[in-house]
TORVEXKE-398531 format. One record per atom (N, C-alpha, C): atom name; x, y, z. Coordinates in nm, 2 decimals, always signed. Example, Ala and Ser with C-alpha at 12.3 -4.5 7.8 and 13.67 -1.06 7.14 Angstrom:
REM TORVEXKE-398531
R  N  +1.32  -0.57  +0.78
R  CA  +1.23  -0.45  +0.78
R  C  +1.32  -0.33  +0.78
R  N  +1.28  -0.22  +0.71
R  CA  +1.37  -0.11  +0.71
R  C  +1.29  +0.00  +0.79
REM end
This chain:
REM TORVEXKE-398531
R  N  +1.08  +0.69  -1.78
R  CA  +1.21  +0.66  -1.72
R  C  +1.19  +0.56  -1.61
R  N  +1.10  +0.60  -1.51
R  CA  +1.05  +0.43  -1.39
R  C  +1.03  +0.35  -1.41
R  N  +0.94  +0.33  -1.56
R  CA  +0.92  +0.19  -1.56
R  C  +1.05  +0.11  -1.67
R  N  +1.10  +0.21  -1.76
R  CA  +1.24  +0.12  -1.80
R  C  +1.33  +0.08  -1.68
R  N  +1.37  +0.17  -1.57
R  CA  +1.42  +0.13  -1.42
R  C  +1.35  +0.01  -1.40
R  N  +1.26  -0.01  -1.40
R  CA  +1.17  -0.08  -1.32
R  C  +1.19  -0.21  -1.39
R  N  +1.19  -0.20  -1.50
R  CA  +1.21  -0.33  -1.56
R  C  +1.38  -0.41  -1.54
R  N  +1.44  -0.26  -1.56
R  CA  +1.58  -0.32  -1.52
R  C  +1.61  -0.39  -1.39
R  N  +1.53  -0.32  -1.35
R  CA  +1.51  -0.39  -1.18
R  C  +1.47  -0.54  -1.14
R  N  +1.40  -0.56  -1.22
R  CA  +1.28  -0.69  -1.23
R  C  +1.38  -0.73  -1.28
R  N  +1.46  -0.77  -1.42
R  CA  +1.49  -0.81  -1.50
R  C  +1.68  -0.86  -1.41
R  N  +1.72  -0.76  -1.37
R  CA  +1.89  -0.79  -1.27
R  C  +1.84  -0.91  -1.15
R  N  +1.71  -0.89  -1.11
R  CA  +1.68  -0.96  -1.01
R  C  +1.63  -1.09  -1.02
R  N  +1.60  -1.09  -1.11
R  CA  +1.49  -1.20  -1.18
R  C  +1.39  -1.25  -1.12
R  N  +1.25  -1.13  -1.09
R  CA  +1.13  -1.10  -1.06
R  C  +1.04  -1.13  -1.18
R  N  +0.93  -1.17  -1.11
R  CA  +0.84  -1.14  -1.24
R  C  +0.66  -1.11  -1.19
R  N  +0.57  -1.06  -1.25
R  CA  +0.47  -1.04  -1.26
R  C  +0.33  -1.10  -1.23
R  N  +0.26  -1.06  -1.16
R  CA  +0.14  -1.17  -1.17
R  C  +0.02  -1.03  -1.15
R  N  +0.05  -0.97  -1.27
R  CA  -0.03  -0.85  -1.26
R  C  -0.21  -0.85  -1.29
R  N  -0.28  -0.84  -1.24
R  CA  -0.42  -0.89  -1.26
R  C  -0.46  -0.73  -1.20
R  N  -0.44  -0.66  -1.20
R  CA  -0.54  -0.53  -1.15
R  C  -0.70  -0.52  -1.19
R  N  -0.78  -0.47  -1.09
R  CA  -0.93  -0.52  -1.11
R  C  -0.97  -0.40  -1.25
R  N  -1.04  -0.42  -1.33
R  CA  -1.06  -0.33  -1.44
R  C  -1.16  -0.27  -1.41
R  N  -1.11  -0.13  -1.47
R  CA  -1.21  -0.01  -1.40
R  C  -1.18  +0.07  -1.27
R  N  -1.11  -0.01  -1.19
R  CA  -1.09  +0.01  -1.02
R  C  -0.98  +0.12  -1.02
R  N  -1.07  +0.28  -0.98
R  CA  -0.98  +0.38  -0.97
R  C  -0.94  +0.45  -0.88
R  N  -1.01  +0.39  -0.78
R  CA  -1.00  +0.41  -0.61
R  C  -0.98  +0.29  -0.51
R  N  -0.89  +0.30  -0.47
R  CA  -0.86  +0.20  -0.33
R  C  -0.79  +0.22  -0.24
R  N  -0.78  +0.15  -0.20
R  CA  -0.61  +0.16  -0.06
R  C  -0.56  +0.00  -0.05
R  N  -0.48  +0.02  -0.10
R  CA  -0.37  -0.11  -0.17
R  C  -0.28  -0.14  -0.03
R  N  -0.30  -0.24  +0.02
R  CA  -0.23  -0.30  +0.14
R  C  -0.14  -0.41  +0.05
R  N  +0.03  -0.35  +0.09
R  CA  +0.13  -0.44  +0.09
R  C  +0.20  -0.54  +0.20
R  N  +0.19  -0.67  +0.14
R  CA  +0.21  -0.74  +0.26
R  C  +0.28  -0.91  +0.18
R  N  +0.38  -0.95  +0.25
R  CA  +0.41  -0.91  +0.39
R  C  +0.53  -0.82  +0.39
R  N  +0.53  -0.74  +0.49
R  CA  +0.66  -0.61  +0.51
R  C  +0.74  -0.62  +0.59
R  N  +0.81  -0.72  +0.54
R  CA  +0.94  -0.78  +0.67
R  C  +1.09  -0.72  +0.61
R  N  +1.09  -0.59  +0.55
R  CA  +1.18  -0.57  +0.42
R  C  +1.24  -0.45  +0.38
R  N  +1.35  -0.36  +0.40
R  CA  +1.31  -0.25  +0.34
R  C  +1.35  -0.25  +0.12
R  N  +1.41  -0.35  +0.13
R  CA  +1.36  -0.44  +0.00
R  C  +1.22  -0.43  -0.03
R  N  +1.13  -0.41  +0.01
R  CA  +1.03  -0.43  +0.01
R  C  +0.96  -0.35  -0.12
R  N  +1.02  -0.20  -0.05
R  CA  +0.98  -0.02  -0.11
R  C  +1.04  -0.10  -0.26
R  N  +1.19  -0.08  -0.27
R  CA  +1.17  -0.11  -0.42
R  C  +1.12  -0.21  -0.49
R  N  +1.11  -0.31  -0.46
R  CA  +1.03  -0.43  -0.56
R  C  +0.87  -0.35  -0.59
R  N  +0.82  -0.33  -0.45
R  CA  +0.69  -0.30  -0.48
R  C  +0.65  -0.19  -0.54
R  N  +0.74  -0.07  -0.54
R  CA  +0.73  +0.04  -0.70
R  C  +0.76  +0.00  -0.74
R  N  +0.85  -0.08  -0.86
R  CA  +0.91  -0.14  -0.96
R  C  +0.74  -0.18  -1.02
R  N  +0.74  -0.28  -0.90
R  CA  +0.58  -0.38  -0.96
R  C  +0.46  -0.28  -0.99
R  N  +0.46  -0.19  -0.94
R  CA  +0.33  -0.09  -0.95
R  C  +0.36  +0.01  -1.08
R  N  +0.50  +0.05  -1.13
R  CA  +0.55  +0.11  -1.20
R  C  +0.57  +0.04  -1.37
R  N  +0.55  -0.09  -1.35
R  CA  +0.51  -0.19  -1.49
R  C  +0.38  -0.21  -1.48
R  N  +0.28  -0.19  -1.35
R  CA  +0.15  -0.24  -1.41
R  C  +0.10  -0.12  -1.44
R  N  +0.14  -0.02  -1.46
R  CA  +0.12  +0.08  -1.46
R  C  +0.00  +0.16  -1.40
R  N  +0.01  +0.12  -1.24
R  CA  -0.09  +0.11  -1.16
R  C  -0.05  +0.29  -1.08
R  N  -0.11  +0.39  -1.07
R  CA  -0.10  +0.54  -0.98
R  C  -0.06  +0.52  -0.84
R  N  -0.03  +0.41  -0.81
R  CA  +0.00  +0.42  -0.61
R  C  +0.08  +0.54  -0.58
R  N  -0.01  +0.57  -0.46
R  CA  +0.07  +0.66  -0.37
R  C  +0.06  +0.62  -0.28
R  N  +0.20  +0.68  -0.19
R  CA  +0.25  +0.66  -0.03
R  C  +0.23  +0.77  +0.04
R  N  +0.15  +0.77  +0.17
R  CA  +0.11  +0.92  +0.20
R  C  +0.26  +0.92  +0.35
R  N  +0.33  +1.04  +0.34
R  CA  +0.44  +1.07  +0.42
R  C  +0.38  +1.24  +0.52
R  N  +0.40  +1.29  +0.59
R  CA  +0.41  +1.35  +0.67
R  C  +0.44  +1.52  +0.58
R  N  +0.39  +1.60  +0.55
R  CA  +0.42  +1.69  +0.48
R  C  +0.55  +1.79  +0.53
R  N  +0.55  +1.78  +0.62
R  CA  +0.70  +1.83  +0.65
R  C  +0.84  +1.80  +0.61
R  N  +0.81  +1.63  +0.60
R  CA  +0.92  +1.56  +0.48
R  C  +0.95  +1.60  +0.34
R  N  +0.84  +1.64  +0.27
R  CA  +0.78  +1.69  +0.16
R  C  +0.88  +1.83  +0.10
R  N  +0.99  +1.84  +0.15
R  CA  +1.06  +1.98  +0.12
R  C  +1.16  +1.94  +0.04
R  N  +1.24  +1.99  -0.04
R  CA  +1.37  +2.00  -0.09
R  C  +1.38  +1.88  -0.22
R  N  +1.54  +1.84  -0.22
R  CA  +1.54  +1.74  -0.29
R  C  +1.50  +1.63  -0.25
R  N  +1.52  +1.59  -0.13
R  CA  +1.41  +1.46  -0.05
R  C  +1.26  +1.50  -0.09
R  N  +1.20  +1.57  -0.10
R  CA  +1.11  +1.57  -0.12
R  C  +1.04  +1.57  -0.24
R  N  +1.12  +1.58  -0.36
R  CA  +1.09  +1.60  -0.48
R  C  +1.11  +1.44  -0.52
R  N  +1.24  +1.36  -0.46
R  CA  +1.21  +1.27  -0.52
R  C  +1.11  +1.15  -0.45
R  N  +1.10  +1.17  -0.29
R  CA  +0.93  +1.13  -0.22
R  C  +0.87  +1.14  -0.34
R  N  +0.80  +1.24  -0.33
R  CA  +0.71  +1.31  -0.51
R  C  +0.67  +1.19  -0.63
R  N  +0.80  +1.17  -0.61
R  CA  +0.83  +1.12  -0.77
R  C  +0.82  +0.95  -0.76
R  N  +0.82  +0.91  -0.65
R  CA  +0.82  +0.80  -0.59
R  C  +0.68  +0.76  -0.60
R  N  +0.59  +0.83  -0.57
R  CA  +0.45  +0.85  -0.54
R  C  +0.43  +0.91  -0.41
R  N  +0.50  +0.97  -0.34
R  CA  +0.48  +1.04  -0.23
R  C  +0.35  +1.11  -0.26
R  N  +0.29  +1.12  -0.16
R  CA  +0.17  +1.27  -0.11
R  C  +0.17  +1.31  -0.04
R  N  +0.20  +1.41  +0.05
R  CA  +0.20  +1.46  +0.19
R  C  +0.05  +1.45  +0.25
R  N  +0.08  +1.47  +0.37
R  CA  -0.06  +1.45  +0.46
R  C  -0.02  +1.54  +0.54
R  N  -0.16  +1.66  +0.55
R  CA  -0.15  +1.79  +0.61
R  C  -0.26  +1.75  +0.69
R  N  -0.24  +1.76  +0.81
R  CA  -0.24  +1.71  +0.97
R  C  -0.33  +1.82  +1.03
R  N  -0.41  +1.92  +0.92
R  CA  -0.44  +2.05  +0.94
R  C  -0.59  +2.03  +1.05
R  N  -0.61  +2.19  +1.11
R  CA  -0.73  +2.17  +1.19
R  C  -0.87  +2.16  +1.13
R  N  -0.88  +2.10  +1.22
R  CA  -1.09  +2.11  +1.16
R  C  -1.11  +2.11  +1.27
R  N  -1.29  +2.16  +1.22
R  CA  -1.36  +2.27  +1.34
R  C  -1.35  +2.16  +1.46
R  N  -1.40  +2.23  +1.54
R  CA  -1.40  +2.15  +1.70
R  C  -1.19  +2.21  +1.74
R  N  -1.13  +2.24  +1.63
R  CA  -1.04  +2.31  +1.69
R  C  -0.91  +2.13  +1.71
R  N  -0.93  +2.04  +1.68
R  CA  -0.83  +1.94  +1.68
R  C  -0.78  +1.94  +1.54
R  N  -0.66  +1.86  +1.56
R  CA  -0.63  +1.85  +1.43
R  C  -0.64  +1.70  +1.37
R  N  -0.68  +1.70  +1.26
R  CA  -0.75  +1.56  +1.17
R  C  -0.60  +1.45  +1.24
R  N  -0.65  +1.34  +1.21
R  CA  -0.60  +1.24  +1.21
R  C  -0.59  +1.18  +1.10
R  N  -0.45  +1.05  +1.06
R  CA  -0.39  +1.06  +0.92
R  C  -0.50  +0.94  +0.89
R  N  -0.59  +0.89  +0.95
R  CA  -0.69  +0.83  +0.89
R  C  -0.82  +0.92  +0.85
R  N  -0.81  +1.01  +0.91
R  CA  -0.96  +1.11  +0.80
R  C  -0.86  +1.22  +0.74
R  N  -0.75  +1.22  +0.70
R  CA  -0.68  +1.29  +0.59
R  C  -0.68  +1.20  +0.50
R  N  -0.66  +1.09  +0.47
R  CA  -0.67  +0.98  +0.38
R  C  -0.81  +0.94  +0.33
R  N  -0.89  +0.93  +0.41
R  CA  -1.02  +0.95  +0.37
R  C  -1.10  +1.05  +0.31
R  N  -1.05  +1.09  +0.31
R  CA  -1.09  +1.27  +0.27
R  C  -1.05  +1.29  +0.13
R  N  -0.88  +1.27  +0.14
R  CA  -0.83  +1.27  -0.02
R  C  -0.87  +1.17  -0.10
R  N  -0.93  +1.02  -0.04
R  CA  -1.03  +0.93  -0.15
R  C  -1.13  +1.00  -0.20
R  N  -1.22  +1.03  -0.07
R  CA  -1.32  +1.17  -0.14
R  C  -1.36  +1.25  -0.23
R  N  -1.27  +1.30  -0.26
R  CA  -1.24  +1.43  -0.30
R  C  -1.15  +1.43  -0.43
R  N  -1.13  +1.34  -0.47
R  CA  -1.05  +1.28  -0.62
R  C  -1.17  +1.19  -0.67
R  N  -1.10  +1.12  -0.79
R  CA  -1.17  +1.02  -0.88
R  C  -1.08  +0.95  -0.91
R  N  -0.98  +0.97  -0.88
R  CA  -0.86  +0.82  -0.92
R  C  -0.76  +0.84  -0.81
R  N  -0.69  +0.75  -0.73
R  CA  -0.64  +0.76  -0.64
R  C  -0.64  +0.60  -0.57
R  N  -0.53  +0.55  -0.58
R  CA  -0.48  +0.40  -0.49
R  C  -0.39  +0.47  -0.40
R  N  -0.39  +0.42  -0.28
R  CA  -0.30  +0.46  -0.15
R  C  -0.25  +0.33  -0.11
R  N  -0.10  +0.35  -0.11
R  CA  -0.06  +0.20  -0.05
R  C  -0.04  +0.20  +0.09
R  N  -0.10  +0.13  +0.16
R  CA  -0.01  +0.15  +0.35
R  C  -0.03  -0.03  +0.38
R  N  +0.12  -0.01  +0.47
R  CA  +0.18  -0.14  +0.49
R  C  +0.07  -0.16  +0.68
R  N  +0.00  -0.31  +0.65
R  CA  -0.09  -0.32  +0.77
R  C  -0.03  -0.33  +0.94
R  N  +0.13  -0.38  +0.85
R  CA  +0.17  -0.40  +1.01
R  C  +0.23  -0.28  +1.04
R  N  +0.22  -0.17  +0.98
R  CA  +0.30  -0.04  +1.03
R  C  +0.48  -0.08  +1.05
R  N  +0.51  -0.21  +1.05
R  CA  +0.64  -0.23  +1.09
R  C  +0.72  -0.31  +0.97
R  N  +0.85  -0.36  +0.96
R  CA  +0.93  -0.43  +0.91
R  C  +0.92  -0.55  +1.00
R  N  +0.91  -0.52  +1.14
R  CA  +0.94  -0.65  +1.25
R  C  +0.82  -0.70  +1.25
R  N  +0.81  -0.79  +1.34
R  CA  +0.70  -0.92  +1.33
R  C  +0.60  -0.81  +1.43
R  N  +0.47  -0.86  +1.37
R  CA  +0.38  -0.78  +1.43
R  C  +0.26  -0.83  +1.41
R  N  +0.21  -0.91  +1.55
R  CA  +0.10  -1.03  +1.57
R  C  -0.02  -0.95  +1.52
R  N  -0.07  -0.79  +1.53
R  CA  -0.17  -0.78  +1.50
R  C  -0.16  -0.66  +1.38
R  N  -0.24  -0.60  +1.29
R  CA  -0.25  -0.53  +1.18
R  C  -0.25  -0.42  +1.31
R  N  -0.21  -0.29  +1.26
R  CA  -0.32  -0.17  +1.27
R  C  -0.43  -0.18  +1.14
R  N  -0.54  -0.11  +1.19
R  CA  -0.65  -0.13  +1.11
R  C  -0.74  -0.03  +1.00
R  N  -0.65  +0.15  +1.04
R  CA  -0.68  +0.26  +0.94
R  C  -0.69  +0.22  +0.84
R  N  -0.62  +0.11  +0.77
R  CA  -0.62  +0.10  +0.64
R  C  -0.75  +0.05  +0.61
R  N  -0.81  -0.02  +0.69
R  CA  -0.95  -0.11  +0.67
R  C  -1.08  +0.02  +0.69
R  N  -1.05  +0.16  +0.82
R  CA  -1.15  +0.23  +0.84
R  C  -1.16  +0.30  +0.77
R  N  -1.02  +0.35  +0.66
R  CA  -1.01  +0.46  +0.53
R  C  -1.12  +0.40  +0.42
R  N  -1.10  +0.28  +0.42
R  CA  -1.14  +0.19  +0.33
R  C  -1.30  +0.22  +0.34
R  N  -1.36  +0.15  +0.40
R  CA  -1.46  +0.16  +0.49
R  C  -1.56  +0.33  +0.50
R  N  -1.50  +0.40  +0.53
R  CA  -1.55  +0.53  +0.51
R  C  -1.53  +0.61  +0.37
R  N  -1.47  +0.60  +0.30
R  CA  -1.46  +0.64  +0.14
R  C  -1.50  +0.55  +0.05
R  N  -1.56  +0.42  +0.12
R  CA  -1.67  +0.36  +0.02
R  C  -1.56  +0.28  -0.13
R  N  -1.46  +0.26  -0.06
R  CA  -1.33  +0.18  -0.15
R  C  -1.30  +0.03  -0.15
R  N  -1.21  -0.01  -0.22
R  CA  -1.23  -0.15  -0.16
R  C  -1.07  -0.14  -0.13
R  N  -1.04  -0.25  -0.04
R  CA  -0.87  -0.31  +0.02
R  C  -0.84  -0.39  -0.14
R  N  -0.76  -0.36  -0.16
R  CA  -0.69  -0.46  -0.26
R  C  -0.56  -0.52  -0.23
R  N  -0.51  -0.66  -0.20
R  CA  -0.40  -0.71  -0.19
R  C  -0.26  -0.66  -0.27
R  N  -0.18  -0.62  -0.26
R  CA  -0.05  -0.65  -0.34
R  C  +0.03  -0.72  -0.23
R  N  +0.10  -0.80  -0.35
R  CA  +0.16  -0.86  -0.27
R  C  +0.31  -0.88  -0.35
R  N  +0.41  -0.96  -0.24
R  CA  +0.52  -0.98  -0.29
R  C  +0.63  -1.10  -0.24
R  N  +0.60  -1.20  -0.31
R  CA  +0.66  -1.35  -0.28
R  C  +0.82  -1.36  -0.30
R  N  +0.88  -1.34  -0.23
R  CA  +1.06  -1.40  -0.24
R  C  +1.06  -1.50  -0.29
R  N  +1.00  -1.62  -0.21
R  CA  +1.00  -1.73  -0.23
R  C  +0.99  -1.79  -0.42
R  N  +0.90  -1.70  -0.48
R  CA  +0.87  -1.72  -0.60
R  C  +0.95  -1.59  -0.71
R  N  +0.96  -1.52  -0.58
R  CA  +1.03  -1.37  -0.69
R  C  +0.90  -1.29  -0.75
R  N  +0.80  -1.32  -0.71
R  CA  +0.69  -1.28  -0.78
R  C  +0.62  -1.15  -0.72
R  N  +0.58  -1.08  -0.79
R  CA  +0.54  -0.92  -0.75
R  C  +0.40  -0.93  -0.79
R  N  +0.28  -0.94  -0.74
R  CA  +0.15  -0.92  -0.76
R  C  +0.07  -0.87  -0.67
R  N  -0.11  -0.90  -0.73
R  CA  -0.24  -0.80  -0.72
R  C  -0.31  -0.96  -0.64
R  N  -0.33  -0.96  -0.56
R  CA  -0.44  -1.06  -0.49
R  C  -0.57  -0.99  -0.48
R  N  -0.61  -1.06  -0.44
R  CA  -0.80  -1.04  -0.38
R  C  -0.82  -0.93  -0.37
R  N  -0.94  -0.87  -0.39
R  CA  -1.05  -0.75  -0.38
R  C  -1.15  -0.78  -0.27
R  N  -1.11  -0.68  -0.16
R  CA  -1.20  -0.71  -0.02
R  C  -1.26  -0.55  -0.04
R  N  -1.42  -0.55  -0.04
R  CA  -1.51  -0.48  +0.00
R  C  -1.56  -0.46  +0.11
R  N  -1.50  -0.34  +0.23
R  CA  -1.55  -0.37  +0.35
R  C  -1.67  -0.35  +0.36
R  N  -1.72  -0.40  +0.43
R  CA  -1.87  -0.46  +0.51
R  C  -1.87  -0.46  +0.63
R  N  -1.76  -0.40  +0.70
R  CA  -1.82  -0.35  +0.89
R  C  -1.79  -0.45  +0.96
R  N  -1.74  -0.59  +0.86
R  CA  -1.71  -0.68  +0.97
R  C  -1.58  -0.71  +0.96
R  N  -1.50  -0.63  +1.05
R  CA  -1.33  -0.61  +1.00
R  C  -1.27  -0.74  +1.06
R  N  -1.30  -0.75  +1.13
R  CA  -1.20  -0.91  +1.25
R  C  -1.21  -0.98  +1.14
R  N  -1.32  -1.04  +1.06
R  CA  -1.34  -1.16  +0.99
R  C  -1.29  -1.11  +0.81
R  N  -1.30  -0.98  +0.75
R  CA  -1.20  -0.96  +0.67
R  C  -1.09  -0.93  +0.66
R  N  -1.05  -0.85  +0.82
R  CA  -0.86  -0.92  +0.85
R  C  -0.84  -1.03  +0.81
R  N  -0.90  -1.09  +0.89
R  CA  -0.87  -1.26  +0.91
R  C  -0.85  -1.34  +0.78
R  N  -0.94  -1.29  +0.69
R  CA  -0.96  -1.31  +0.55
R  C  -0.84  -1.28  +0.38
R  N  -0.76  -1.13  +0.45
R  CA  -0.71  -1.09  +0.41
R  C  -0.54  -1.15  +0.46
R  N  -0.50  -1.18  +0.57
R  CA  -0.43  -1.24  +0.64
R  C  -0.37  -1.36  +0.60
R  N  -0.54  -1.50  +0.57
R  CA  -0.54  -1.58  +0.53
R  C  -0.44  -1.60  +0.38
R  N  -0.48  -1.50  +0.30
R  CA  -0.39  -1.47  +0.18
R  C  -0.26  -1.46  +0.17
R  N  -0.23  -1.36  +0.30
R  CA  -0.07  -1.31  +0.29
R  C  -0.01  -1.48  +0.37
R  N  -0.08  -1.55  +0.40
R  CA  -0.01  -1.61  +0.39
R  C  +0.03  -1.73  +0.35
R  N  -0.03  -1.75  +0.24
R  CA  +0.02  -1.77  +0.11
R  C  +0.12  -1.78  +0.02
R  N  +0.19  -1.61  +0.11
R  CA  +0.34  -1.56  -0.04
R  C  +0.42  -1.59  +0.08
R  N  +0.55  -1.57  +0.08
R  CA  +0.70  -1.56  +0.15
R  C  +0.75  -1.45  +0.14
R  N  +0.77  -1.36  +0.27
R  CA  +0.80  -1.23  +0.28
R  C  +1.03  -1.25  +0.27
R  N  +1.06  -1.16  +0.26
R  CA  +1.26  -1.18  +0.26
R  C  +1.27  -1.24  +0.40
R  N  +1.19  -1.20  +0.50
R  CA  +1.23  -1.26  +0.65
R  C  +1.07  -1.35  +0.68
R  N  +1.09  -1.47  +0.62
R  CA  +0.94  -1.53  +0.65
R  C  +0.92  -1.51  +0.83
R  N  +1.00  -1.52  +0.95
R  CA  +0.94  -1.52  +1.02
R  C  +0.93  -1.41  +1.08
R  N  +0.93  -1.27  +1.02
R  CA  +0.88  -1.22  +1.09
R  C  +0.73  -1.15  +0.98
R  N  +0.70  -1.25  +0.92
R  CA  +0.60  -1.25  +0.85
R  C  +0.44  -1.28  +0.92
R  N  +0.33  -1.33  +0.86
R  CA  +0.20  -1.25  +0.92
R  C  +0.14  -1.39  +0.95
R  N  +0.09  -1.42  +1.08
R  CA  +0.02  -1.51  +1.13
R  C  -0.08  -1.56  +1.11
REM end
């Protein structure tokens, strides 16, 4: 039923595909960019829902209740349980993410780098330490206005040297044309 939506979606809007997903690749954390949009959410399920690619969005498990939460769910929602470990703190949503790479064998996580819609000179960088500690690689998705185009860019393997694979990854996004190019990525 999502991906006939999905196509309908593509198809009213007149989007199209530039689907290249790496073969084999059943673990990652899928950074969408650029996210100047809340356009954004649909195009980029639509796109993930034809390539028939498992993304999930990790949300707050409290949100996680009722009919909002069923259709989160259905979206690709996962909750993130914020629960204690020893030392008596409670995890942070970058070693809950890390954990559930872990601990599965198939599993893409999408999270947007600038944390924002508005312009946002620098990434947050969880996405790069989840990456990084679950032994995954960053994979691009992306999504061009400018062309209508919904796609899989580059395969970044982190290697500990994050400034220069930001920089790297960055270099890409900007490339495509976000709905509000300027408050797009530097």
């Amino acid at each position: 039923m999502m991906k006939l939506l999905s196509r309908f979606v593509f198809w009213i809007a007149g989007w199209s595909l530039n689907a290249a997903w790496p073969k084999g690749l059943k673990k990652a954390v899928l950074i969408a960019i650029p996210h100047t949009s809340n356009w954004d959410l649909l195009y980029a399920r639509a796109a993930f829902f034809l390539m028939d690619i498992p993304v999930k969005f990790t949300i707050k498990k409290e949100v996680m209740v009722g009919p909002l939460g069923w259709l989160i769910k259905n979206l690709g929602g996962i909750a993130i349980d914020r629960k204690r470990i020893p030392g008596g703190k409670k995890q942070t949503y970058t070693e809950a993410m890390t954990n559930m790479l872990k601990e599965t064998d198939e599993l893409v996580i999408m999270v947007t780098p600038e944390g924002t819609r508005s312009h946002a000179p620098k990434w947050k960088t969880g996405f790069y330490h989840i990456a990084l500690a679950a032994g995954v690689p960053v994979v691009i998705g992306y999504l061009d206005y400018k062309k209508k185009e919904a796609g899989i860019g580059p395969v970044i393997y982190p290697n500990g040297e994050m400034e220069e694979q930001i920089e790297e990854m960055k270099a890409f996004g900007r490339t495509v044309t976000g709905k509000y190019p300027e408050k797009g990525i530097l």
